[in-house]
C-alpha positions as CSV (number, residue, x, y, z in Angstrom):
1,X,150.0,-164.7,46.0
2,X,153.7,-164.8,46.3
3,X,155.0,-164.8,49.6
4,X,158.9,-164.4,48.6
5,X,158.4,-161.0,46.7
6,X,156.1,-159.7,49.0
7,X,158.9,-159.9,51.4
8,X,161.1,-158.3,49.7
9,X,160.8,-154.6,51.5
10,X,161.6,-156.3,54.9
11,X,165.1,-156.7,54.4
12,X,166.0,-152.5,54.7
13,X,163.8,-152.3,57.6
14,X,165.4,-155.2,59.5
15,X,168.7,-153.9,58.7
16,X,168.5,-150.3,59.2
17,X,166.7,-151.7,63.0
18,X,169.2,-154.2,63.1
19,X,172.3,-151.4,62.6
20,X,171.1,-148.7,64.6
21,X,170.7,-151.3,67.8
22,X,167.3,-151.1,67.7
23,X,165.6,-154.4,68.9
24,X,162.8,-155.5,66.8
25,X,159.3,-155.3,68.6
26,X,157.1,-155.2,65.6
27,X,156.1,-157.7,62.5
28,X,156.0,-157.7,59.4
29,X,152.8,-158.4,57.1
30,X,152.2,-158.1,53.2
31,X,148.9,-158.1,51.5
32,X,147.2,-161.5,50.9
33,X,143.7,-163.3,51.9
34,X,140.7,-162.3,54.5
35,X,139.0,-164.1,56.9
36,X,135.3,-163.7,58.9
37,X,133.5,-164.8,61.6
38,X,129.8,-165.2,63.3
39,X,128.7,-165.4,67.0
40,X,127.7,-168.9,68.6
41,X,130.4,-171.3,69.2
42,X,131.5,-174.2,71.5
43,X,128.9,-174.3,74.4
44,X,131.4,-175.1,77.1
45,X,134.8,-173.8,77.9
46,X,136.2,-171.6,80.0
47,X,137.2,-168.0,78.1
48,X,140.8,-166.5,79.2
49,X,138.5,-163.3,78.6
50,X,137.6,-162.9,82.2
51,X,137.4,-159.3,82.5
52,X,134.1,-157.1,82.1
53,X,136.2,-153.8,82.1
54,X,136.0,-152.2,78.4
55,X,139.1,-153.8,76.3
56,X,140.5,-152.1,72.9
57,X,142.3,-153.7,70.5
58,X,144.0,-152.7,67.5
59,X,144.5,-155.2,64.5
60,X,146.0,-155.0,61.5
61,X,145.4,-156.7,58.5
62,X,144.1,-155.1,55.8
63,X,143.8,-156.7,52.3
64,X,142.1,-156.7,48.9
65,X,139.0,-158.5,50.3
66,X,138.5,-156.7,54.0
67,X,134.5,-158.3,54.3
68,X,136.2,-161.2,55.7
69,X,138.3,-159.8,58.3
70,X,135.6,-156.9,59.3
71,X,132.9,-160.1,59.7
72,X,135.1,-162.2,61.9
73,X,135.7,-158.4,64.3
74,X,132.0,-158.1,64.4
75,X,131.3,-161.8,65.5
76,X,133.6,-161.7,67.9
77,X,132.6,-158.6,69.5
78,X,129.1,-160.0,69.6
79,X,130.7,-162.6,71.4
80,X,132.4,-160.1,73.8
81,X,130.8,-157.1,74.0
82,X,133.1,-155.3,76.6
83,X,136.3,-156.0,73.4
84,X,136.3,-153.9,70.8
85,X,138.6,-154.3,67.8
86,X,139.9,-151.2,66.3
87,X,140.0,-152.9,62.6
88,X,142.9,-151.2,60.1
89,X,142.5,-152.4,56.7
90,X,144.6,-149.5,54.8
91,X,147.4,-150.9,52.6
92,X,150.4,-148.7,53.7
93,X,151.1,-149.1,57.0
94,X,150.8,-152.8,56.4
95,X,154.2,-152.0,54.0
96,X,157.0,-153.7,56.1
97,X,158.8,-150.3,56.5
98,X,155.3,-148.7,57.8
99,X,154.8,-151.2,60.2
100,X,158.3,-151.6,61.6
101,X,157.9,-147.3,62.1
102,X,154.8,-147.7,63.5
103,X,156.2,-150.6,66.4
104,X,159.3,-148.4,67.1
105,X,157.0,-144.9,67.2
106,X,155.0,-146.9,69.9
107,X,151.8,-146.8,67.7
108,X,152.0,-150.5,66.5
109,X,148.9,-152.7,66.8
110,X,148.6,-155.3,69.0
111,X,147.4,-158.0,66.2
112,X,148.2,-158.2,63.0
113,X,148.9,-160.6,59.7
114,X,152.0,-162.0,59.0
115,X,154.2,-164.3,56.4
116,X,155.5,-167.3,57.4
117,X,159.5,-166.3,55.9
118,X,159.7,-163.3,58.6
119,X,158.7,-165.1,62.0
120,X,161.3,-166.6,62.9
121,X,163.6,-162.9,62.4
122,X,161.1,-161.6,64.4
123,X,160.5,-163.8,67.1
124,X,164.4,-164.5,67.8
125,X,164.3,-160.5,68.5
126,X,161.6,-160.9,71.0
127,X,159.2,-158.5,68.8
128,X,156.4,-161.3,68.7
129,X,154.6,-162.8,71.9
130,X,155.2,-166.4,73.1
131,X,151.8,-168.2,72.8
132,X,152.2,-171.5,74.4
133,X,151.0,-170.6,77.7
134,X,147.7,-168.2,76.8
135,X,147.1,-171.1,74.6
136,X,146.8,-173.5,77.0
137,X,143.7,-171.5,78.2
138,X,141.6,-170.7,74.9
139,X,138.7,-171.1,74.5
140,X,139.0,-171.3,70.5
141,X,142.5,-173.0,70.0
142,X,142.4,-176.5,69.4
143,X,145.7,-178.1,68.0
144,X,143.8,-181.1,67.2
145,X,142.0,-179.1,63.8
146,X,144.7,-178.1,62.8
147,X,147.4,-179.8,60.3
148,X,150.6,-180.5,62.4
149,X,153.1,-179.8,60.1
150,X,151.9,-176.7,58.7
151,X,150.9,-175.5,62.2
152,X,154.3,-176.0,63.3
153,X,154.8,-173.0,60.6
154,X,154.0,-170.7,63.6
155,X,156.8,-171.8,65.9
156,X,160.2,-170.8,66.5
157,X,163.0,-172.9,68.6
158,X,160.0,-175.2,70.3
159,X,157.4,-172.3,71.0
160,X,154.5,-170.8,69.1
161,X,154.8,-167.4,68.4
162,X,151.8,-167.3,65.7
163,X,148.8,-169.5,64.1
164,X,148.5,-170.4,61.2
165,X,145.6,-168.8,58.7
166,X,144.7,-169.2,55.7
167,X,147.5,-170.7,53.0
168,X,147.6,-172.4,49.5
169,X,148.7,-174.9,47.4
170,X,150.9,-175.1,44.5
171,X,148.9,-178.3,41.8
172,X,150.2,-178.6,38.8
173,X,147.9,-177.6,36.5
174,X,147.1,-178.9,32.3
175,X,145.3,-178.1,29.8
176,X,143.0,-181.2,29.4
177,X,141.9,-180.1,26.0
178,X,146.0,-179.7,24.7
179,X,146.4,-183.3,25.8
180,X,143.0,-184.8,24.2
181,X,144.8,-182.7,20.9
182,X,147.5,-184.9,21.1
183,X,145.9,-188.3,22.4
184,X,147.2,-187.5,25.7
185,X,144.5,-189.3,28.7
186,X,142.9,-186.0,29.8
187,X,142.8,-186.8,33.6
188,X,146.5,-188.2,34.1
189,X,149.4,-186.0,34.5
190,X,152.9,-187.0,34.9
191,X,153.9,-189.4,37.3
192,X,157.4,-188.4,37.5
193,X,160.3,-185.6,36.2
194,X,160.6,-188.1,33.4
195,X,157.5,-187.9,32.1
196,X,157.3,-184.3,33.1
197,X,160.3,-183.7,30.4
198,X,158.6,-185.9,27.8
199,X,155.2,-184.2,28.3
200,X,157.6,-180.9,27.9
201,X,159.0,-181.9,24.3
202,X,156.1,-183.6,23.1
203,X,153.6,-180.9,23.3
204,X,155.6,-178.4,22.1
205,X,155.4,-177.0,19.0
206,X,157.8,-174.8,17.1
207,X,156.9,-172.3,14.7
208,X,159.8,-171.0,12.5
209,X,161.9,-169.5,14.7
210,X,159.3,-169.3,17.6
211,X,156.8,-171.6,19.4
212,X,153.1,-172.3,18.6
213,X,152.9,-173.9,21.9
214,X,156.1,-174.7,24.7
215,X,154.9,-177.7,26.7
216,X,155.8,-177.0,30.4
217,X,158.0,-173.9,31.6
218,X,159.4,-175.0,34.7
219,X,159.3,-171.2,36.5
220,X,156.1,-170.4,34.6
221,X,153.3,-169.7,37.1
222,X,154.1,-169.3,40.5
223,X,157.1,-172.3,41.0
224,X,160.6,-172.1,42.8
225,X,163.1,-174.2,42.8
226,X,162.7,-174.3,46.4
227,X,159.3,-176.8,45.7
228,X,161.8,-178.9,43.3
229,X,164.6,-179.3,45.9
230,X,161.9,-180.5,48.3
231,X,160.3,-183.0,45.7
232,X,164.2,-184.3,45.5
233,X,164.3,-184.6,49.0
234,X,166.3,-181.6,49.9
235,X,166.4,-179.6,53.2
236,X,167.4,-175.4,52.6
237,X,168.8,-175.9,56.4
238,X,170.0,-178.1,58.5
239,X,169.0,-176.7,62.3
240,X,171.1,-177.1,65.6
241,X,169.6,-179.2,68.7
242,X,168.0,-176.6,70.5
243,X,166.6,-175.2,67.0
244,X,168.2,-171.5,67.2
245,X,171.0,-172.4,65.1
246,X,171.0,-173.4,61.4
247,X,173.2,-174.0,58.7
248,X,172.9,-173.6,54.6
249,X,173.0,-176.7,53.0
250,X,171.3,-175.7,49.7
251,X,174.0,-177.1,47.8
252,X,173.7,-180.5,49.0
253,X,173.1,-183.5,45.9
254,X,169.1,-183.2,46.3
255,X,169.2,-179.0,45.4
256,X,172.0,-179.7,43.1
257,X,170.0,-182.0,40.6
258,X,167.1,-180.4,41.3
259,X,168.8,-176.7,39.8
260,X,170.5,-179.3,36.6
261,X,166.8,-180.6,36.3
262,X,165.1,-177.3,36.1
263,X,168.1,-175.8,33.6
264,X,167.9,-179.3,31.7
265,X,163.9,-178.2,30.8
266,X,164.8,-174.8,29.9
267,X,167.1,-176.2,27.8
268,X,165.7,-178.3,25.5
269,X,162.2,-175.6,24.7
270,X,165.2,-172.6,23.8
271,X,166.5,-171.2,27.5
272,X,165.5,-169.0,29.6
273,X,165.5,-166.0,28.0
274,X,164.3,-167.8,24.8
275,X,161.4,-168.5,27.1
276,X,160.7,-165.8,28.6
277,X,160.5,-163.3,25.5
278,X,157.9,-166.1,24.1
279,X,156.0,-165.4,27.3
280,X,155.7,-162.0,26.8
281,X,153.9,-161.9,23.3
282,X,152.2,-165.6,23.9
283,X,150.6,-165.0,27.7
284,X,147.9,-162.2,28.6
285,X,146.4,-160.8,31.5
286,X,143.1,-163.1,32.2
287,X,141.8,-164.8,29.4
288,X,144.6,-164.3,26.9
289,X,146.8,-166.2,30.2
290,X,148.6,-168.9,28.2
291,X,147.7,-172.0,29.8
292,X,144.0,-170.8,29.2
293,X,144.5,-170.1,25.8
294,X,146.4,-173.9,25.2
295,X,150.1,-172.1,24.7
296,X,151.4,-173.6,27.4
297,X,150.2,-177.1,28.0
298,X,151.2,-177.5,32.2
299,X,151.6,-175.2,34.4
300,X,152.8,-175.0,38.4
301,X,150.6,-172.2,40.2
302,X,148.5,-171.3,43.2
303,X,145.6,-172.9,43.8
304,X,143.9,-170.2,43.7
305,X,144.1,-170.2,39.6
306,X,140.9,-171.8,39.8
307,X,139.3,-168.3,40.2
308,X,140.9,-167.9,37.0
309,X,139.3,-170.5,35.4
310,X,135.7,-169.4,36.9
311,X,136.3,-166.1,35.7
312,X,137.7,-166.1,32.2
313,X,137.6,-170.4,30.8
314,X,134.7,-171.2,32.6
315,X,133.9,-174.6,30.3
316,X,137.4,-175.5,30.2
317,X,138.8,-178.8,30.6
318,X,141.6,-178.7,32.9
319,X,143.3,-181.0,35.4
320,X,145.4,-180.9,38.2
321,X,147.7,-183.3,40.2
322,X,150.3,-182.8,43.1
323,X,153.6,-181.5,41.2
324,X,155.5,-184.9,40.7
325,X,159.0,-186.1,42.4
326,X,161.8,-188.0,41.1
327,X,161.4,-191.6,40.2
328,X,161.1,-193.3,43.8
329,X,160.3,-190.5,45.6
330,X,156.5,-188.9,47.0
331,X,155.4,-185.7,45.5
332,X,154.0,-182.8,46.8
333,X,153.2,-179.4,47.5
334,X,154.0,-176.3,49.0
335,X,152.1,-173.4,50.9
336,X,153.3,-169.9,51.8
337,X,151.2,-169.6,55.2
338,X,149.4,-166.3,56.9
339,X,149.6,-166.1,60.5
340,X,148.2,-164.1,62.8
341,X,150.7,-162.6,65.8
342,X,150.6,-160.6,69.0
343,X,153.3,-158.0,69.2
344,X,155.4,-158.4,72.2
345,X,154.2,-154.9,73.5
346,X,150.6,-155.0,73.2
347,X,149.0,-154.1,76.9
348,X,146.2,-156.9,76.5
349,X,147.8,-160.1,75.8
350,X,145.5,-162.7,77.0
351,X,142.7,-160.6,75.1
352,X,144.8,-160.4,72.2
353,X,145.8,-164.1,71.8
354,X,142.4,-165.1,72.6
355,X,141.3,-163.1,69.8
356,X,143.9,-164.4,67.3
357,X,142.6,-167.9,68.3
358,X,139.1,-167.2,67.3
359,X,140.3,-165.5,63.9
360,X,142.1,-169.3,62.8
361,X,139.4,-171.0,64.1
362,X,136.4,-172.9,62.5
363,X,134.1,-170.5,64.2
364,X,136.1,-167.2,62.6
365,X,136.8,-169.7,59.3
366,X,132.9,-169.6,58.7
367,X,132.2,-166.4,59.6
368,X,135.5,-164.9,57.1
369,X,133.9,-167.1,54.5
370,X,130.3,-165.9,54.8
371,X,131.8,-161.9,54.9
372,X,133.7,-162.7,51.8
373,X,131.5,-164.3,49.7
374,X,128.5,-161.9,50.1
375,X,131.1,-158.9,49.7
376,X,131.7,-161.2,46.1
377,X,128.2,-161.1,45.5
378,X,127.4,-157.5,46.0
379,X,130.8,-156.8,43.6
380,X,129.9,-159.6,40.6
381,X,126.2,-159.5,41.1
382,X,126.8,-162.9,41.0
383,X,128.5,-163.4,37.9
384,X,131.3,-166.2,38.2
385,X,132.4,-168.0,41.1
386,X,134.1,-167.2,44.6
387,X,137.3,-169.7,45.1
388,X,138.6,-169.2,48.5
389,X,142.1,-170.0,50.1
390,X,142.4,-173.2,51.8
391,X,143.1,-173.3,55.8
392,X,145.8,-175.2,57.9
393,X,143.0,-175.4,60.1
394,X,141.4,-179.1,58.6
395,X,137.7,-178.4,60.1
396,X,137.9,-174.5,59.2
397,X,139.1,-175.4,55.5
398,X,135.9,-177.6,55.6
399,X,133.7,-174.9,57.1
400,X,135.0,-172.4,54.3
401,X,134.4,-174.6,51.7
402,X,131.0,-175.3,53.0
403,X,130.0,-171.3,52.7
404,X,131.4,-171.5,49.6
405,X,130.2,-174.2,47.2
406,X,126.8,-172.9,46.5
407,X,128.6,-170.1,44.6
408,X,131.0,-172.9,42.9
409,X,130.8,-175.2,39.7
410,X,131.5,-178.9,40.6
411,X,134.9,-178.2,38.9
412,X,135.7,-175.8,41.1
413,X,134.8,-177.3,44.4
414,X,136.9,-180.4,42.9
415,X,140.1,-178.6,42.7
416,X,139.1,-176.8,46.7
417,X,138.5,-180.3,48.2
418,X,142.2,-181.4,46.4
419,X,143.9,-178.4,47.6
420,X,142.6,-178.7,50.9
421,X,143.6,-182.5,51.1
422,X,146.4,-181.6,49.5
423,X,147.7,-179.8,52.4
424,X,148.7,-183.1,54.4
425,X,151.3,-183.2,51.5
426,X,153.0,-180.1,51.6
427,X,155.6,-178.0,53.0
428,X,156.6,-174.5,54.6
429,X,159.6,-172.4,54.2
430,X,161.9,-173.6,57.8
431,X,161.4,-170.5,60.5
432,X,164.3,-169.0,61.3
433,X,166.0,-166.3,61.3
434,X,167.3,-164.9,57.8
435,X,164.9,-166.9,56.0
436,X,165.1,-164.3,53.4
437,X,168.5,-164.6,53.1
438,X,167.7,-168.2,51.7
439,X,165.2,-167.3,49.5
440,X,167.7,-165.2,47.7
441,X,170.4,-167.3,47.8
442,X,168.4,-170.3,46.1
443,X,167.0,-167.5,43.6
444,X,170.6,-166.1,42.8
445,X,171.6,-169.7,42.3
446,X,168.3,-170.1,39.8
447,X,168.8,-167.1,38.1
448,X,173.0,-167.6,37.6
449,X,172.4,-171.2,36.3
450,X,170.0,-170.4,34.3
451,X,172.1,-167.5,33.1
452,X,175.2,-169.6,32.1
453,X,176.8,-167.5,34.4
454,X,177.8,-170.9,36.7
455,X,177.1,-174.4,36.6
456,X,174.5,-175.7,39.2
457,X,176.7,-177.0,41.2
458,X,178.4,-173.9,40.9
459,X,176.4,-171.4,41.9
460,X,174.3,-173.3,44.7
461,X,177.9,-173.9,46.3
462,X,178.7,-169.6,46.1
463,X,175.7,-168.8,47.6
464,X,175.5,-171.2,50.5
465,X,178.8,-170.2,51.5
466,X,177.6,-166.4,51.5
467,X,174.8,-167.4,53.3
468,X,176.7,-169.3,55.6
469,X,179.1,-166.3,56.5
470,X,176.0,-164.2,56.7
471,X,174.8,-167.0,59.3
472,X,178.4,-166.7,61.3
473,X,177.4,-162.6,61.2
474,X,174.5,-162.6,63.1
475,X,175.5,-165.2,65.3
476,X,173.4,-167.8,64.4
477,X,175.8,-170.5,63.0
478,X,176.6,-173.8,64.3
């Protein structure tokens, strides 16, 4: 699941919007994870759903596993029999272009899914509601579940504009059986970028002009220099007082080493386009996937690789860690986080929100988890295990994992509880506006210093000053 790509449609829509004065009223969503739910529930509490007049809403947010999503509409319609929830799980008009056509053509839903790097675009425009005060009446919202930094991934400027869903983590992952290979202690991983580079030349192995086996490939898997900026201590932005402003500071010291660090390890296994040709012939789809197969001996992924290993290594030895810092400092993770919004326009807010907070909530955890794992079963006929996302809500991460484990080795539910604990630990992209115009800049910079096109320092200071002057464009500079 890579939240950055996925995004990257959005930017013609919210330009051509943007230069034909359109305001945006719409969000953006990309395909990623499910959810469910079940009737019963908390006992007492008042619900904002007051009215016994027939409500329709319209959600959006289909995905690859829809079970989930169609089992939490059906609970809560057997919870509220008078709501019905028009579910739309077709892939195109989820496209950022279809949905942004569909908001401005007046036939936008008035739920749908949405990526944590386009809120804050979107709520800044006024396309998204404010939350804060139809929260204060749920029935199913409580901020206490939830982890506060991560829910925090749902405001913008001080207010909520979304919740948070389901998310990830990003563990680095080895190949236990590489390290026992090379008397390496199969359950410890490195401590530090350090050992990380001596883990890197030692387990790799040349072979004539080629590799046998490259020991770590710091982009390999699904890793950013954004997670190694933050593990330096780095901030992409620095935001103004009232937190509408912000200002590009990816080229302070932290993202600076952290780009020489990440060019230093490409160095010394060939470069980057050294490495990624070896890639090509050495890593498969599946089972021929190189960490799997012992070419690459650690890896920075999702997660939810641990599907991966239930489907295709299932008696592998592997372990995983939190991907390590610098010498002196913490390390940690990062998650690219779902959320589920209101549009600004739909004509049943209080139903609508009230509906999003049972869809992040223990209750609609469970249920998403018991749609999608018996939607599993009827497509594997129970060969192989389930491995579900991980939630920023704490209790519905537990409640998911709870549905779940009977269909998991221990192994698996061992790398589930760590992800899910592993969540106090990690970090979001900042919401703002033009978050996408960060996450190219720090790719540009990547891909130019790894290029030899500029020098770290180099390239990080070009493209925060572009990103700055984009910044000054739209207003938003301080």
């Amino acid at each position: 699941m890579d939240h950055g790509l996925a995004w990257s449609g959005a930017r013609t829509v919210r330009r051509g919007l943007l230069s034909a004065g359109v305001g945006m009223s719409g969000a953006v969503a990309a395909a990623c994870v499910p959810g469910t739910g079940r009737p019963g529930g908390p006992e007492t509490g008042e619900t904002a759903i007051k009215t016994k007049e027939p409500v329709t809403l319209t959600w959006w947010a289909g995905s690859g596993l829809d079970a989930g999503f169609i089992a939490i509409k059906d609970a809560f319609m057997q919870r509220f029999p008078n709501v019905t929830i028009q579910y739309e799980k077709e892939a195109d008009h989820l496209k950022p272009e279809g949905l942004a056509a569909a908001v401005l053509a007046g036939s936008g839903p008035d739920v749908t899914r949405f990526a944590d790097v386009g809120l804050g675009n979107w709520a800044s425009k006024g396309g998204v509601l404010a939350l804060d005060d139809f929260l204060k009446r749920s029935q199913f919202f409580k901020k206490e579940d939830f982890i506060p930094r991560l829910l925090d991934s749902g405001k913008w400027a001080g207010r909520f504009y979304a919740i948070p869903f389901v998310t990830d983590t990003r563990p680095l992952f080895w190949n236990a059986e590489v390290f026992k290979q090379e008397g390496l202690d199969p359950a410890k991983g490195p401590a530090d970028w350090d050992q990380l580079k001596e883990l890197t030349l030692r387990l790799t192995r040349r072979q004539g002009p080629s590799f046998d086996r490259v020991g770590f490939v710091p982009l390999f898997g699904n890793s950013w220099l954004y997670l190694f900026g933050w593990l330096n201590g780095g901030e992409s932005v620095q935001f103004s007082p009232d937190g509408k402003k912000v200002r590009c500071t990816i080229n302070d010291a932290a993202w600076v080493q952290a780009l020489e660090y990440i060019t230093d390890l490409y160095r010394v296994v060939g470069g980057k386009d050294t490495m990624d040709a070896w890639l090509k012939e050495a890593s498969g789809p599946q089972a021929q996937h190189a960490l799997l197969t012992g070419k690459v001996g650690l890896m920075i992924a999702t997660d939810n690789f641990g599907g991966t290993f239930g489907a295709y290594a299932p008696d592998l030895e592997y372990g995983f860690s939190l991907p390590p810092a610098p010498k002196g400092k913490q390390p940690l993770t990062w998650s690219g986080i779902w959320n589920m919004v209101v549009m600004k326009d739909s004509k049943r807010p209080p139903e609508a929100v009230e509906f999003i907070t049972f869809v992040t909530s223990v209750e609609g955890m469970r249920a998403w988890a018991e749609g999608g794992l018996n939607d599993f079963r009827s497509r594997s006929s129970g060969v192989g295990y389930w491995y579900p996302p991980v939630s920023t809500n704490r209790r519905g991460g537990e409640a998911i994992l709870d549905v779940a484990k009977g269909q998991m080795p221990e192994r698996g539910q061992a790398l589930r509880r760590f992800s899910q604990d592993a969540l106090q630990s990690s970090r979001h992209r900042p919401v703002m506006p033009a978050g996408l115009e960060v996450w190219d800049a720090l790719a540009g910079a990547t891909n130019d210093a790894l290029a030899g096109k500029n020098t770290p320092k180099s390239a990080l200071d070009g493209y925060a000053q572009q990103t700055n002057a984009k910044f000054q464009e739209l207003g938003m500079s301080f």
